[in-house]
C-alpha positions as CSV (number, residue, x, y, z in Angstrom):
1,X,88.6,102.7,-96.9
2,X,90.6,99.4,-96.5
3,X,89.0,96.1,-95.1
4,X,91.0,96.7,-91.9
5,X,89.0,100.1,-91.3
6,X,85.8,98.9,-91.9
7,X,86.4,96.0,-89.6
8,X,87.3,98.0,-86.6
9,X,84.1,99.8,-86.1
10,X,82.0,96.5,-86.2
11,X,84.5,94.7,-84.1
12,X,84.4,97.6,-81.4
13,X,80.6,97.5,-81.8
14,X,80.8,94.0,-80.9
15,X,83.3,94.0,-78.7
16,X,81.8,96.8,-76.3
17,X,78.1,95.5,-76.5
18,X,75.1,97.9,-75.8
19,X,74.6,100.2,-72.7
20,X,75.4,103.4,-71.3
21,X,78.3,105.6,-71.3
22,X,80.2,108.9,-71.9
23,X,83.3,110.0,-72.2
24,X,86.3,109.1,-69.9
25,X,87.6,111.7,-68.2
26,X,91.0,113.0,-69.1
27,X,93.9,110.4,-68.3
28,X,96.1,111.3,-65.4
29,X,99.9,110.3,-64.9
30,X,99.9,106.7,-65.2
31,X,100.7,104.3,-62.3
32,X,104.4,103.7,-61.9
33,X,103.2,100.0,-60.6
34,X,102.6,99.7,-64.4
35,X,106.4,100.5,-65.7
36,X,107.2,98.6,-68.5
37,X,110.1,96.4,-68.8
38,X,113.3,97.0,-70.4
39,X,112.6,94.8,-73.4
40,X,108.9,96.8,-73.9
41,X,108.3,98.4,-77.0
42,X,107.0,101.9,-77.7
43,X,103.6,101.2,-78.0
44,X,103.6,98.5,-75.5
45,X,104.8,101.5,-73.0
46,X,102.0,103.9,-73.8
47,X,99.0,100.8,-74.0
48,X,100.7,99.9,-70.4
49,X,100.5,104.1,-69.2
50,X,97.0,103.8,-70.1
51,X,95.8,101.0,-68.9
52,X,97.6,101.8,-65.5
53,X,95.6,105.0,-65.6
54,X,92.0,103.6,-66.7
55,X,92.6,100.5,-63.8
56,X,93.3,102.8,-61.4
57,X,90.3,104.8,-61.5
58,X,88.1,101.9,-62.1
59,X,89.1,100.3,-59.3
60,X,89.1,103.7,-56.9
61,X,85.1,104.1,-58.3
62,X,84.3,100.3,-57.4
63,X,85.5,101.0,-54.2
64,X,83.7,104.5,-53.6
65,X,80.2,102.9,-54.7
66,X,78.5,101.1,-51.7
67,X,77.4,97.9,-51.9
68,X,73.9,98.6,-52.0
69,X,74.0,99.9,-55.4
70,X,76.0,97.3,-57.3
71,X,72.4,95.8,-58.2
72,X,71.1,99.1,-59.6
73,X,70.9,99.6,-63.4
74,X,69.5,102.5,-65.7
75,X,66.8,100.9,-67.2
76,X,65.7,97.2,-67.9
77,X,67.7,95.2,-69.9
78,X,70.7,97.3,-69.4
79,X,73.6,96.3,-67.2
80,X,74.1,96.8,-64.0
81,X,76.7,98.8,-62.2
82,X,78.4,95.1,-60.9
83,X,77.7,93.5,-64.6
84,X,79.4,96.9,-66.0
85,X,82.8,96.1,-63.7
86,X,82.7,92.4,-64.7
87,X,82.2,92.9,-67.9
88,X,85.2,95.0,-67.7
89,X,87.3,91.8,-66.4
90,X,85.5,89.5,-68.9
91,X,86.8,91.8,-71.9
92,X,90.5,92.6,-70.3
93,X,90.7,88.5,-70.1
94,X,89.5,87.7,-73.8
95,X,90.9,90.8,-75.5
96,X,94.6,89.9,-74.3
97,X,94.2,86.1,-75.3
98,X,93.4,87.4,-78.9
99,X,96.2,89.5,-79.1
100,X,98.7,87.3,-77.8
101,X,97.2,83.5,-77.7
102,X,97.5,83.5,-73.8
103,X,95.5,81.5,-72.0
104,X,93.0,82.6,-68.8
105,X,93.9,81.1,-65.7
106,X,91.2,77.9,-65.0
107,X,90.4,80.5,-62.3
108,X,88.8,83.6,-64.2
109,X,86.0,80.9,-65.5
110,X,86.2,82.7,-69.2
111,X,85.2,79.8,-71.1
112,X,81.5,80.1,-69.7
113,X,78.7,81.9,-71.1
114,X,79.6,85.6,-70.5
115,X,76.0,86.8,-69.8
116,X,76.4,84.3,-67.1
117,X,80.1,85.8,-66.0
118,X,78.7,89.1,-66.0
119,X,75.6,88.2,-63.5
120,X,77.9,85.5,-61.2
121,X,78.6,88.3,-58.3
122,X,77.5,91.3,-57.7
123,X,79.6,91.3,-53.9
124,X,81.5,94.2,-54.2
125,X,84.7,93.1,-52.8
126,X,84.6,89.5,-55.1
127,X,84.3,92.0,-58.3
128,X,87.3,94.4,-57.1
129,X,89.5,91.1,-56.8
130,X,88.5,90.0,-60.2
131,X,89.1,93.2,-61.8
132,X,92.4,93.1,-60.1
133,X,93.7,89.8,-61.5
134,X,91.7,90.5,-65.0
135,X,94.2,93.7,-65.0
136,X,97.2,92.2,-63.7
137,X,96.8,89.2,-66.5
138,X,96.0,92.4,-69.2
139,X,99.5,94.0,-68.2
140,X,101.5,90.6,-68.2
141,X,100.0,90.4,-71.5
142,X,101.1,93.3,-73.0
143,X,104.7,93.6,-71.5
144,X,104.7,90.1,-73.2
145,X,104.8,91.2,-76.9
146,X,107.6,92.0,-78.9
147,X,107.5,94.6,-81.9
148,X,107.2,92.1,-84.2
149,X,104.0,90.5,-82.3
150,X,102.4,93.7,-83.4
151,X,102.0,92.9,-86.8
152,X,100.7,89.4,-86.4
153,X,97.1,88.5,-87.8
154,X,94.8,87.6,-85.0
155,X,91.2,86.4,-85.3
156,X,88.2,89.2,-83.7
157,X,85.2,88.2,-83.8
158,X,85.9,86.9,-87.4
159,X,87.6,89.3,-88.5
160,X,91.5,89.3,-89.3
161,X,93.2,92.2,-87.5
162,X,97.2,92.9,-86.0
163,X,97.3,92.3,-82.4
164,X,98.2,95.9,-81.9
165,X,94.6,96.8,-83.2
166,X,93.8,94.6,-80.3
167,X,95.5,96.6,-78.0
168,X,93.9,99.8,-79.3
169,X,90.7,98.0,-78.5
170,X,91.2,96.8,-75.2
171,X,92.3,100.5,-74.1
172,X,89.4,102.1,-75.9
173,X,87.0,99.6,-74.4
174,X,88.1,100.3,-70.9
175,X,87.6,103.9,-70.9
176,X,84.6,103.5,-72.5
177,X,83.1,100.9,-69.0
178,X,85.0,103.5,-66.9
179,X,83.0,106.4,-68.6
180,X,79.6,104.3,-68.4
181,X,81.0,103.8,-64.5
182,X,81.3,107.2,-63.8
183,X,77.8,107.8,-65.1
184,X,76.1,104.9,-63.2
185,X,78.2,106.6,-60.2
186,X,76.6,110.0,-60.6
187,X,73.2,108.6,-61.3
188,X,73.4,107.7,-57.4
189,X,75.3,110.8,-56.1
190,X,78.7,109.3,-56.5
191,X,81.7,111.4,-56.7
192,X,84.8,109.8,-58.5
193,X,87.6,110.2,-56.3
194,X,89.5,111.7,-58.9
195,X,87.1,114.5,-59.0
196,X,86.3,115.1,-55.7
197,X,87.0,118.6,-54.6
198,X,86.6,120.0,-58.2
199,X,84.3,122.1,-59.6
């Protein structure tokens, strides 16, 4: 096993942080909002398919969840169903500045403590706006790197890994919140709207 393989599993480990979750469900057509530029690379294309499909259902749960149950949480100590989505924005933010050295907007507030980011709100329409922009500065992000970005050396968590691994991360770790989302969402009799009408 190289030292890139070993590294990955710790740095999703840290990456993704403790709590709940299951599998996403199967991805759907991605958004067409998402299309990738001319100049976009393969796998820039399919990380941008992804994470058009992953944002879109985030977003539609955060919406069907009423506000009266962003405070609710498993079990003590475990996030919340509004720490869960914010978390989501915290890591789309960071995970995109590692792989491509861009900058937050002032804004997003990412250079604070993020157990503080992840408790700042838990208004449901101030945590679907910043899971909007978090996304929106995630898909700038990737569109913005060449082929040959891919293969530069970027520091996670202290470890040395390509800015494509990066990319792999961010899109795993999505899915993973959405899958912990969907789980909080059932806990309380919530039916993603991508599901509803299924048996």
């Amino acid at each position: 096993m190289t030292t890139m393989q070993k590294a990955i599993p710790m740095a999703l480990f840290l990456t993704m942080g403790a709590g709940a979750a299951v599998a996403a469900p199967a991805a759907t057509t991605p958004a067409a909002a998402a299309a990738p530029s001319e100049k976009t690379g393969a796998l820039q294309a399919d990380v941008l398919g992804v994470l058009a499909d992953v944002e879109k259902k985030i977003l539609s749960l955060e919406e069907a969840v009423p506000q009266s149950k962003f405070d609710w949480r498993p079990a003590p100590g475990v996030r919340s169903i509004a720490e869960a989505y914010l978390h989501v924005a915290f890591a789309n933010y960071n995970l995109i500045r590692m792989a491509t050295g861009k900058t937050p907007p002032a804004e997003a507030g990412i250079t604070q403590d993020r157990g503080k980011w992840d408790t700042q709100t838990t208004d449901k329409a101030k945590i679907k706006a910043i899971l909007e922009k978090s996304f929106a500065f995630a898909h700038d992000g990737v569109r913005g790197l060449s082929d040959a970005d891919l293969d530069r050396k970027v520091d996670f968590f202290g470890h040395q890994m390509t800015a494509r691994a990066v990319l792999l991360v961010l899109v795993g770790h999505d899915n993973e919140h959405l899958g912990q989302s969907v789980a909080y969402a059932r806990a309380n009799k919530v039916v993603p709207p991508w599901s509803e009408g299924k048996k």
